[in-house]
C-alpha positions as CSV (number, residue, x, y, z in Angstrom):
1,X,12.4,4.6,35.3
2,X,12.8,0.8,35.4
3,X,16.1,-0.4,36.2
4,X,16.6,-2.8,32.9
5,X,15.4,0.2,30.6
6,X,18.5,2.3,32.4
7,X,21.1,-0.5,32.3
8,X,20.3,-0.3,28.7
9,X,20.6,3.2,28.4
10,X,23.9,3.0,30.0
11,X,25.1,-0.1,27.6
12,X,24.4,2.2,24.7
13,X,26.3,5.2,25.7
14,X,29.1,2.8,26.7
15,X,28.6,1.7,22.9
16,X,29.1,4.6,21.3
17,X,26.8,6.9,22.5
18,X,23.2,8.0,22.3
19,X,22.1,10.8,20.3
20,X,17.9,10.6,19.2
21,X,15.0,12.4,19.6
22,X,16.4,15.9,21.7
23,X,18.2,13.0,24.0
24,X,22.0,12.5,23.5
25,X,24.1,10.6,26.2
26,X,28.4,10.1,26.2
27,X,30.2,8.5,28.6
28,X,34.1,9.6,29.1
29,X,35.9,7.6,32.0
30,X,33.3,7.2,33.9
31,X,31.3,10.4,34.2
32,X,28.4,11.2,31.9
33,X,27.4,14.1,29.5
34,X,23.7,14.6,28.9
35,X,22.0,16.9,26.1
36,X,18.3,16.3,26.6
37,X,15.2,19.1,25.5
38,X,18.4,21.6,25.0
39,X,19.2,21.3,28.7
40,X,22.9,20.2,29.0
41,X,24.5,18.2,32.2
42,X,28.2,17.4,32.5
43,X,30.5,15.0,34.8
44,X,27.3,13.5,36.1
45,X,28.0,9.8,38.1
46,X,25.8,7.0,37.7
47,X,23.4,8.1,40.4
48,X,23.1,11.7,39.1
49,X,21.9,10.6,35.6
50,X,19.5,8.8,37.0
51,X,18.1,11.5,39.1
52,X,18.4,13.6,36.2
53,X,17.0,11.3,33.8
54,X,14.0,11.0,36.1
55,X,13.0,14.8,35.3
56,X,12.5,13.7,31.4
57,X,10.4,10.5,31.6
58,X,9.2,11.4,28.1
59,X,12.3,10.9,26.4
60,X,12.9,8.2,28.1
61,X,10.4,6.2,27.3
62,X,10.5,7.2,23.7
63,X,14.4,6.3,22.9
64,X,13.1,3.0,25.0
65,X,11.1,2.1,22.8
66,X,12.4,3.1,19.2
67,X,16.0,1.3,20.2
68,X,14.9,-1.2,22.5
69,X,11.6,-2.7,21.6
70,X,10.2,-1.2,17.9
71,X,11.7,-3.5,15.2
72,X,14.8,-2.2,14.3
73,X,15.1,-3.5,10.6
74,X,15.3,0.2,8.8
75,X,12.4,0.2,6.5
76,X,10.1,-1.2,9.7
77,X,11.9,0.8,12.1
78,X,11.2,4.4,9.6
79,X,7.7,3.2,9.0
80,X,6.7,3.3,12.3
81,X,8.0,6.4,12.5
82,X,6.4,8.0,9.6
83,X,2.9,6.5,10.8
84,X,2.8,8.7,14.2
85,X,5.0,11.3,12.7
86,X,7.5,11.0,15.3
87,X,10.3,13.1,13.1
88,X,7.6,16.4,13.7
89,X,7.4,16.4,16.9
90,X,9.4,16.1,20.5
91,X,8.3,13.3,22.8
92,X,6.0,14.6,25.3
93,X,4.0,16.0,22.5
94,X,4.3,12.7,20.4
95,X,3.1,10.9,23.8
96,X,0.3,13.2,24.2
97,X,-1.1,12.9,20.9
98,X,-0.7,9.0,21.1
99,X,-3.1,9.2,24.1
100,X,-6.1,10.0,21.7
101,X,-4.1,7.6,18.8
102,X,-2.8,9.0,15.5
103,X,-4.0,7.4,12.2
104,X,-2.4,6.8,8.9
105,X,-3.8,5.4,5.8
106,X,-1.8,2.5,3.7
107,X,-3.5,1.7,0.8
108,X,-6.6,0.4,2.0
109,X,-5.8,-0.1,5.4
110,X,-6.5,2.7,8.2
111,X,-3.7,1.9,10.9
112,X,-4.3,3.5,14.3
113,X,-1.3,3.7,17.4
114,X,-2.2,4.8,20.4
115,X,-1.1,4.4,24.3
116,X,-2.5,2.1,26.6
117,X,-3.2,2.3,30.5
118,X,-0.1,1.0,30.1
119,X,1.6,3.6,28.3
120,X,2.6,1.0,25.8
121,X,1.7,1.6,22.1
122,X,-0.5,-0.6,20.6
123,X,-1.9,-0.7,17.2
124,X,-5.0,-1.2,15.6
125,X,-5.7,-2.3,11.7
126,X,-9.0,-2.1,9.7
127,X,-10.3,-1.4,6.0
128,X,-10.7,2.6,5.3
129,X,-13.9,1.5,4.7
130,X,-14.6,1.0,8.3
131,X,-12.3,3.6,10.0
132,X,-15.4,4.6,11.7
133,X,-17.2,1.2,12.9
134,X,-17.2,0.3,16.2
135,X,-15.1,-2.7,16.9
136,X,-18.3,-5.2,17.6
137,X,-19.4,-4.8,14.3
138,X,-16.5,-6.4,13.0
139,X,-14.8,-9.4,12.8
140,X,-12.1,-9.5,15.5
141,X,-8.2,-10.8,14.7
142,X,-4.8,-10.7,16.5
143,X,-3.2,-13.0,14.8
144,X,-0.8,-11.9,11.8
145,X,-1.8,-14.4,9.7
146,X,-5.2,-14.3,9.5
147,X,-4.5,-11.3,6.7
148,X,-3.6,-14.1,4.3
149,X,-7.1,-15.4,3.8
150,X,-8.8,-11.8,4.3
151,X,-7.0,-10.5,2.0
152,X,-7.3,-13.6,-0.5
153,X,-10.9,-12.6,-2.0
154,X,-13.1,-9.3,-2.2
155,X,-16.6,-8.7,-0.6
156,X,-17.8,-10.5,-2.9
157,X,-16.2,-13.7,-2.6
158,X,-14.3,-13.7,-5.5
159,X,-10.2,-14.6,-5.7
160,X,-8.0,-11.4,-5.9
161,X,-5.1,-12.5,-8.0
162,X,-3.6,-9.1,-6.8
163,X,-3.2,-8.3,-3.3
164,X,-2.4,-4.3,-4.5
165,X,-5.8,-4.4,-6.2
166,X,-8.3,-1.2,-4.7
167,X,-10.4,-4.6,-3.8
168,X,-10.0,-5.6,-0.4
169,X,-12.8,-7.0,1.5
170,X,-14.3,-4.9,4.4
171,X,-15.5,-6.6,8.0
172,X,-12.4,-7.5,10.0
173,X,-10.0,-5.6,12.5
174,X,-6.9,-6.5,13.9
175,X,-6.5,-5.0,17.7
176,X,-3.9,-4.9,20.7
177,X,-0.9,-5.5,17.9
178,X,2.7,-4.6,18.9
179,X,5.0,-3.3,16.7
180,X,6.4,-6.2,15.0
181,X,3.0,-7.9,14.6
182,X,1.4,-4.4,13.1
183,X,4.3,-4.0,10.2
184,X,3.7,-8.1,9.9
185,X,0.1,-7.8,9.5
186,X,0.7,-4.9,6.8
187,X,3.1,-7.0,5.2
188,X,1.6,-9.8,4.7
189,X,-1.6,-7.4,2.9
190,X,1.0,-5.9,0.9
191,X,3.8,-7.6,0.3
192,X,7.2,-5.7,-0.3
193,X,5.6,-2.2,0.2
194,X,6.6,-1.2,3.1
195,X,10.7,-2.5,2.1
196,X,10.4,-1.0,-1.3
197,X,9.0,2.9,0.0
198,X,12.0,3.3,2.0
199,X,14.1,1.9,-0.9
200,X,12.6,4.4,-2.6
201,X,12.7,7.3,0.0
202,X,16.9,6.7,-0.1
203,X,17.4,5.9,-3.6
204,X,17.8,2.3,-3.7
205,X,14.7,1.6,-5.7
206,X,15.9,-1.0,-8.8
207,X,13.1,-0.3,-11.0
208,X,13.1,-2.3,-14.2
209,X,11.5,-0.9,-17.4
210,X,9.2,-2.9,-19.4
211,X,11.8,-3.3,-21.9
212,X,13.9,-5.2,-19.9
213,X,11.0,-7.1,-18.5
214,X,9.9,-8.4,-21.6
215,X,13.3,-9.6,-22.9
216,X,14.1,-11.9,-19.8
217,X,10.4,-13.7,-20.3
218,X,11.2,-17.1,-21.7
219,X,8.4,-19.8,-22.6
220,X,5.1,-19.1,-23.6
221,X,5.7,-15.4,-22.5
222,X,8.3,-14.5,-24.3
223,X,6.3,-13.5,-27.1
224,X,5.2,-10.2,-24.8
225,X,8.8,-8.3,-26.4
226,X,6.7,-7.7,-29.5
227,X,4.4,-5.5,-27.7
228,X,5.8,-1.6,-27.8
229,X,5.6,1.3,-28.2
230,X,1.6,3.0,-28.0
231,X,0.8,-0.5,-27.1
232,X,2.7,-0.8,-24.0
233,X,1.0,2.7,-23.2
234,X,-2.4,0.6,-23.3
235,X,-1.4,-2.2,-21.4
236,X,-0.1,0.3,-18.7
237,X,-3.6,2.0,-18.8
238,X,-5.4,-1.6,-18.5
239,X,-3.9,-2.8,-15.6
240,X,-2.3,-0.2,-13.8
241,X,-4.2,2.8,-13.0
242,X,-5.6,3.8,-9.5
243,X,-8.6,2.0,-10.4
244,X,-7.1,-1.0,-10.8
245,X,-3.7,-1.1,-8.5
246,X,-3.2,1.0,-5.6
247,X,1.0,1.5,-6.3
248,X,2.4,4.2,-8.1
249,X,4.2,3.0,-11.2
250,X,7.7,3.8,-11.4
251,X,8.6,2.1,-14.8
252,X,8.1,2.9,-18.4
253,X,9.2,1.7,-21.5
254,X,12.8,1.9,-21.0
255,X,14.8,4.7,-19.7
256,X,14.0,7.1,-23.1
257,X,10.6,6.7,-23.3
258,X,8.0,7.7,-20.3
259,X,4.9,5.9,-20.8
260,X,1.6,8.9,-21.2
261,X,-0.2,7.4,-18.7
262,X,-0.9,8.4,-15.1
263,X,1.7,6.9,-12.8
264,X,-0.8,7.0,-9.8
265,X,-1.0,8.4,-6.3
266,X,-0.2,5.7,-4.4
267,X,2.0,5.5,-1.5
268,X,4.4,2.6,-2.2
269,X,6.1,2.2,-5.7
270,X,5.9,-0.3,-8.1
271,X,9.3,-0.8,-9.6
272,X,8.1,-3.4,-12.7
273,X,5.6,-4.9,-14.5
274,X,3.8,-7.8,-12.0
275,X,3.3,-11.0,-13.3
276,X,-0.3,-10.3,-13.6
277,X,0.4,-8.0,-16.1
278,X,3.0,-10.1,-18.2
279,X,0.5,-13.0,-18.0
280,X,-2.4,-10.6,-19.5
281,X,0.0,-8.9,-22.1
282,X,0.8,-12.0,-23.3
283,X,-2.7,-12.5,-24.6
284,X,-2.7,-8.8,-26.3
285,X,0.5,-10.0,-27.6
286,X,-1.1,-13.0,-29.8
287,X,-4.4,-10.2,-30.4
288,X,-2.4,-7.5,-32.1
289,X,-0.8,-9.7,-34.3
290,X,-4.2,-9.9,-36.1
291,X,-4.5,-7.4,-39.2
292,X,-7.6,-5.3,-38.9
293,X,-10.6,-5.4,-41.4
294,X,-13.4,-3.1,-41.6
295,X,-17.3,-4.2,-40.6
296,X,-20.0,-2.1,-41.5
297,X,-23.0,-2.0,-38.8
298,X,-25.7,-0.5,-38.8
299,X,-26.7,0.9,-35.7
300,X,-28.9,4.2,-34.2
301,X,-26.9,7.1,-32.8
302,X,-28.5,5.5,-29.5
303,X,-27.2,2.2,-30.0
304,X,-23.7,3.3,-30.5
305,X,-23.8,5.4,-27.3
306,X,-25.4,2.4,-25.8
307,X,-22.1,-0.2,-27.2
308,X,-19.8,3.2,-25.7
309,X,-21.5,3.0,-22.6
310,X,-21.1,-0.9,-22.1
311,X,-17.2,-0.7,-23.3
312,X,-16.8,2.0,-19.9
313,X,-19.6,-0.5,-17.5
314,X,-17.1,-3.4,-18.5
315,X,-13.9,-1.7,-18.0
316,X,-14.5,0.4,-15.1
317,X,-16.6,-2.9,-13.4
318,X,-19.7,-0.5,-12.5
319,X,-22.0,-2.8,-15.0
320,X,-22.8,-4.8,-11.8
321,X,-24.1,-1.7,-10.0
322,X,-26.5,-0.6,-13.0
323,X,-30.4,-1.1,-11.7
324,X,-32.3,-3.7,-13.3
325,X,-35.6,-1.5,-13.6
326,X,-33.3,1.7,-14.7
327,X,-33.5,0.8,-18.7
328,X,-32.5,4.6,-18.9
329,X,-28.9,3.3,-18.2
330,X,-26.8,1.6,-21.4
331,X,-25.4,-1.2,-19.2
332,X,-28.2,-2.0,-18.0
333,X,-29.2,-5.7,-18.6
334,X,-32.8,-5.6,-20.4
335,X,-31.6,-2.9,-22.4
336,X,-28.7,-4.9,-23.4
337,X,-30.5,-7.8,-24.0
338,X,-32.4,-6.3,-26.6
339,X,-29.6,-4.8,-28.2
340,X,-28.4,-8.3,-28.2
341,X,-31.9,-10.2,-29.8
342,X,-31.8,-6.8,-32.9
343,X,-28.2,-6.8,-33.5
344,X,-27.0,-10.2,-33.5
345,X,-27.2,-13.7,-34.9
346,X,-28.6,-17.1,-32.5
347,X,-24.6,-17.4,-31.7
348,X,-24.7,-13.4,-30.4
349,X,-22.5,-12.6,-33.4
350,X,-23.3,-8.6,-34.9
351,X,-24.9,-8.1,-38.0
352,X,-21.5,-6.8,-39.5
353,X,-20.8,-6.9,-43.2
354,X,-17.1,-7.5,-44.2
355,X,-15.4,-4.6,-46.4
């Protein structure tokens, strides 16, 4: 035992006293009473609570580390926690299962904290994607902010205008992290997640209803209060599925009407509609105010299936993955392009007569 890390010990029982993790520590004029792994000691001095405290270098090491040196903002601080488990188990075992490293998945990131030859944790961050790649094959990072420009477009180069999108590019792995730079790193890939789960966790999640949301839009958005009802079930169906977000909405209508669709299964809430979806509601918005007419078209039973199977390629964004040589497939891109050159004009308008 270092002689800082019991100066500090002492400080905090001076303070008030210690009680964490099986360890609890009073001082009363000058003598010491120790509770630690159910064994008690009383009217120990200064140089018997050392030599005592030197029996338990587990839990000594472990309340050094969550009070001393593990961020101690709340929603950090219980995050850490909750990725090694600490609450299940006492500290030798805890330290014991850190020596092999315990894993957690946040969204699409696979965080890893382990004990070095050091005995200090460190943590490691990757895609889930790559949980099981070997370091080499990756690209390497320590620094925080390098997860603003991974996280900025998807493997395919393309700008993700939402960081809670299931699109995160693969390749990368952040190594040798402290504590404060791990929950950093995670922040800066998900933004308010980590603050608004333990919000959450003790009741102190404001969520705001789309309702509300809608009435406070001014501008061009404003007009987004005329979508409700069965339409606001569609929007929330659009955008904000597992398919499409990773958070687990927490908002519906307005307190008296729970939207039908699937909240999700993600970890962190979502306590309002994102701007993302305001900004694409807003075009809905101006589309539903247009009265519907009815086309005839004349189509095969195959073709229909085919125009069915292209709405679910578009939507689901598996169109991309369809074979060119598998004509077999609806979406595929031949196929479609001869629905295109029977069933529409030289602007690729259908054949539709007006009713």
């Amino acid at each position: 035992m270092t002689a800082p890390l019991f100066e500090r010990l002492r400080t905090h029982a001076a303070d008030g006293g210690i009680d964490t993790d099986e360890l609890s520590l009073t001082v009363t004029e000058g003598t010491y009473r120790l509770s630690v792994a159910g064994d008690e000691h009383a009217g120990l001095d200064e140089d018997e609570l050392q030599a005592v405290l030197a029996e338990y270098p587990d839990y000594l090491e472990e309340w050094g580390f969550w009070q001393t040196r593990a961020p101690q903002a709340p929603a950090r601080w219980a995050f850490l926690r909750w990725v090694e488990e600490a609450d299940d188990a006492a500290p030798p075992a805890r330290r014991r299962a850190l020596v092999d490293g315990v894993s957690q998945t946040w969204g699409q990131l696979h965080l890893t904290v382990r004990l070095d030859e050091e005995a200090r944790r460190t943590y490691t961050l990757r895609h889930v994607d790559d949980a099981d790649t070997p370091d080499e094959r990756l690209d390497a990072h320590t620094d925080p902010l390098d997860a603003r420009w991974i996280a900025k477009h998807d493997d395919d180069g393309r700008y993700r205008p939402l960081k809670t999108a299931p699109t995160l590019q693969t390749g990368w792995h952040f190594s040798g992290l402290n504590a404060a730079a791990a929950v950093q790193t995670i922040d800066l890939f998900y933004p308010a997640t980590i603050a608004n789960r333990y919000r959450e966790q003790h009741g102190d999640l404001d969520v705001t209803h789309w309702a509300e949301t809608t009435e406070r839009q001014t501008g061009i958005y404003a007009v987004t209060e005329e979508l409700e009802g069965e339409a606001v079930d569609w929007v929330a169906e659009a955008c904000c599925e597992d398919s499409q977000c990773l958070k687990r909405r927490e908002w519906d209508e307005d307190e008296d009407r729970e939207l039908s669709v699937p909240r999700g299964d993600g970890r962190f809430p979502c306590r309002e509609p994102c701007s993302l979806v305001i900004a694409a509601a807003r075009k809905w918005t101006m589309l539903e105010r247009e009265e519907e007419q009815a086309y005839t078209l004349h189509l095969t039973p195959s073709e229909k299936e085919q125009l069915e199977t292209l709405l679910r390629a578009v939507a689901e964004g598996t169109a991309g993955t369809v074979r060119e040589a598998d004509v077999r497939e609806g979406a595929n891109r031949y196929r479609t392009r001869f629905l295109r050159a029977k069933r529409t004009d030289q602007h690729g308008r259908l054949d539709a007569d007006d009713e």
